[in-house]
PDB file as gemmi writes it, atoms N, CA and C in Angstrom:
CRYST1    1.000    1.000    1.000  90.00  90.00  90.00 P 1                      
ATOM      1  N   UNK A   1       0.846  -1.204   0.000  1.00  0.00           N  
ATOM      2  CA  UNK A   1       0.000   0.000   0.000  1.00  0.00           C  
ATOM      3  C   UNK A   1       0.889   1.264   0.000  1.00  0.00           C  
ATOM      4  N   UNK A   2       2.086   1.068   0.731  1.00  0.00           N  
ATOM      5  CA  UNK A   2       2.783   2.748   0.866  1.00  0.00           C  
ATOM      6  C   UNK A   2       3.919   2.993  -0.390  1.00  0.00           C  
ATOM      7  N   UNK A   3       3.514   1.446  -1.273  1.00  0.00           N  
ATOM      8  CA  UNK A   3       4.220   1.471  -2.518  1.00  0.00           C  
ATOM      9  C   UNK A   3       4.057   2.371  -3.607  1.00  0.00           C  
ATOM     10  N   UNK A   4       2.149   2.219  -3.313  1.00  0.00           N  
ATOM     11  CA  UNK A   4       1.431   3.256  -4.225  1.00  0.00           C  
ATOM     12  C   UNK A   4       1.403   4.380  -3.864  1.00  0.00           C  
ATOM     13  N   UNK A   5       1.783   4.527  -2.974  1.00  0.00           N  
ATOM     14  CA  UNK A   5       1.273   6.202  -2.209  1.00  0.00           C  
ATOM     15  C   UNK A   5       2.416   7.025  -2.061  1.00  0.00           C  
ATOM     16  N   UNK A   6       4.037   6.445  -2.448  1.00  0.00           N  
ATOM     17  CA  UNK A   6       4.945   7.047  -2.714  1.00  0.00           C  
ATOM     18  C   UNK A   6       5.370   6.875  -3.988  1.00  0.00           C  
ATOM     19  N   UNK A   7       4.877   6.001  -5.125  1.00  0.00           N  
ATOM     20  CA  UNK A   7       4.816   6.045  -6.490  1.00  0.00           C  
ATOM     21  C   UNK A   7       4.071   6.541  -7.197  1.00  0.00           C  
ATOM     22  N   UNK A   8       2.370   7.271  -6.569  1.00  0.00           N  
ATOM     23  CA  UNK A   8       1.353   7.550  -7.246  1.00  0.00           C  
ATOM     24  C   UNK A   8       2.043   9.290  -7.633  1.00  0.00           C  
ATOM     25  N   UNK A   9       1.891   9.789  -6.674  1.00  0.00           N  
ATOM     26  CA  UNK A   9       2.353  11.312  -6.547  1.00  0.00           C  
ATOM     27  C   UNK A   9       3.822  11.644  -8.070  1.00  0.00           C  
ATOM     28  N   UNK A  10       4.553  10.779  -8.108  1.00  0.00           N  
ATOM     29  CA  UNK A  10       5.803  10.824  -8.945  1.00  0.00           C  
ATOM     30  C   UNK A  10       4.971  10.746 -10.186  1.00  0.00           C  
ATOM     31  N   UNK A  11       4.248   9.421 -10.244  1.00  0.00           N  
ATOM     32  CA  UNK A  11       3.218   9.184 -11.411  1.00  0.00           C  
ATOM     33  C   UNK A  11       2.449  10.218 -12.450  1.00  0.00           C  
ATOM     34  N   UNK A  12       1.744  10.869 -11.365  1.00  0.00           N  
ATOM     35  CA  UNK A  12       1.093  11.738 -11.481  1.00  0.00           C  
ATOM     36  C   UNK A  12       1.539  12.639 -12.298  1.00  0.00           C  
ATOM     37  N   UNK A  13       2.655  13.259 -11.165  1.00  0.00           N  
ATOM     38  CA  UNK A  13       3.256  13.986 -11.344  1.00  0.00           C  
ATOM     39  C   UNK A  13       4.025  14.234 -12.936  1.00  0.00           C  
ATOM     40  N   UNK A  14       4.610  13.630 -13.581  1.00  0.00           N  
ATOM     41  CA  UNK A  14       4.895  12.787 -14.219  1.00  0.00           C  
ATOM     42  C   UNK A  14       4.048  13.512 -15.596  1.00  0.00           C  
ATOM     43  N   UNK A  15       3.077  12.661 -15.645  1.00  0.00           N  
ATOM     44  CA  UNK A  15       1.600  13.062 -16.337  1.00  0.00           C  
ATOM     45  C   UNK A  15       1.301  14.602 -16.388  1.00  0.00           C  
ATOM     46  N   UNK A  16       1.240  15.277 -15.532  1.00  0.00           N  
ATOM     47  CA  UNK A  16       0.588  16.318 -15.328  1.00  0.00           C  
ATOM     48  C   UNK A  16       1.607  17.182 -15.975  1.00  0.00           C  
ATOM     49  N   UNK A  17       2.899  17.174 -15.229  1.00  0.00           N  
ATOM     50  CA  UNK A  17       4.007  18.140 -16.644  1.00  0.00           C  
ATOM     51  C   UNK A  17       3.721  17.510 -18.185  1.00  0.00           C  
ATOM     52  N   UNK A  18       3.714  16.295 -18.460  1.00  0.00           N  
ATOM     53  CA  UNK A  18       3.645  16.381 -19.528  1.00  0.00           C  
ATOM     54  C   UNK A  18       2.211  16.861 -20.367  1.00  0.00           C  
ATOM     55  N   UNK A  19       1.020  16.979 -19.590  1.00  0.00           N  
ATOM     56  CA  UNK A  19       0.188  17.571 -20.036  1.00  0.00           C  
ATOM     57  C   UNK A  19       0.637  18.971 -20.285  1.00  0.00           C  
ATOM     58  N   UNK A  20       1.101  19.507 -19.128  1.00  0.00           N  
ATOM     59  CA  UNK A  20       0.570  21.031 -18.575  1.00  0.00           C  
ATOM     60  C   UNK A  20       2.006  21.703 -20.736  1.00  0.00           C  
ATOM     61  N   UNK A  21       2.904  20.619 -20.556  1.00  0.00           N  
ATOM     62  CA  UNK A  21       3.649  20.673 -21.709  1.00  0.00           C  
ATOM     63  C   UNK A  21       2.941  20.905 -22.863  1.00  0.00           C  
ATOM     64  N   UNK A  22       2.298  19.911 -23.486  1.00  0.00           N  
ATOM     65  CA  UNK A  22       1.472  19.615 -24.572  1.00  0.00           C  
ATOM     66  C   UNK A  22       0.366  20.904 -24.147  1.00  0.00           C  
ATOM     67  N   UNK A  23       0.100  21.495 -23.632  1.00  0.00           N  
ATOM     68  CA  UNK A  23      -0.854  22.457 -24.059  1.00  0.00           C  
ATOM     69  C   UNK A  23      -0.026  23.346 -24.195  1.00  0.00           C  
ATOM     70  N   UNK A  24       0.831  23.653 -23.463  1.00  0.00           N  
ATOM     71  CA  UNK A  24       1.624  25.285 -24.231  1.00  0.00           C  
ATOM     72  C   UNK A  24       2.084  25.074 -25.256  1.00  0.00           C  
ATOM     73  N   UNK A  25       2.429  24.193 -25.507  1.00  0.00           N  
ATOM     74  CA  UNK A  25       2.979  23.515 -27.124  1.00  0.00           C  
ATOM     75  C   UNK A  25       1.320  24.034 -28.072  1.00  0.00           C  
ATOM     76  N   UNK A  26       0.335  23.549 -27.572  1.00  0.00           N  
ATOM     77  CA  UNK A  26      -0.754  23.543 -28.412  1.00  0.00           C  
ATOM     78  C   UNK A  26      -1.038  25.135 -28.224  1.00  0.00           C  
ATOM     79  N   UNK A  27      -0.901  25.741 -27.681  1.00  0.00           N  
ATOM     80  CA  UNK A  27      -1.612  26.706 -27.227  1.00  0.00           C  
ATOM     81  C   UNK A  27      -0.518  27.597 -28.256  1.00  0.00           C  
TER      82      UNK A  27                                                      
END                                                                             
């Protein structure tokens, strides 16, 4: 359980720059 809960956040994390990326790119 504290596998996910110190891998989710990185995960996420992870994801979310590469979104927050791809829209200024799009934008």
């Amino acid at each position: 359980m504290r596998i996910y809960v110190i891998k989710a956040p990185k995960f996420i994390g992870s994801i979310l720059k590469g979104l927050l990326e791809a829209f200024h790119r799009g934008d």
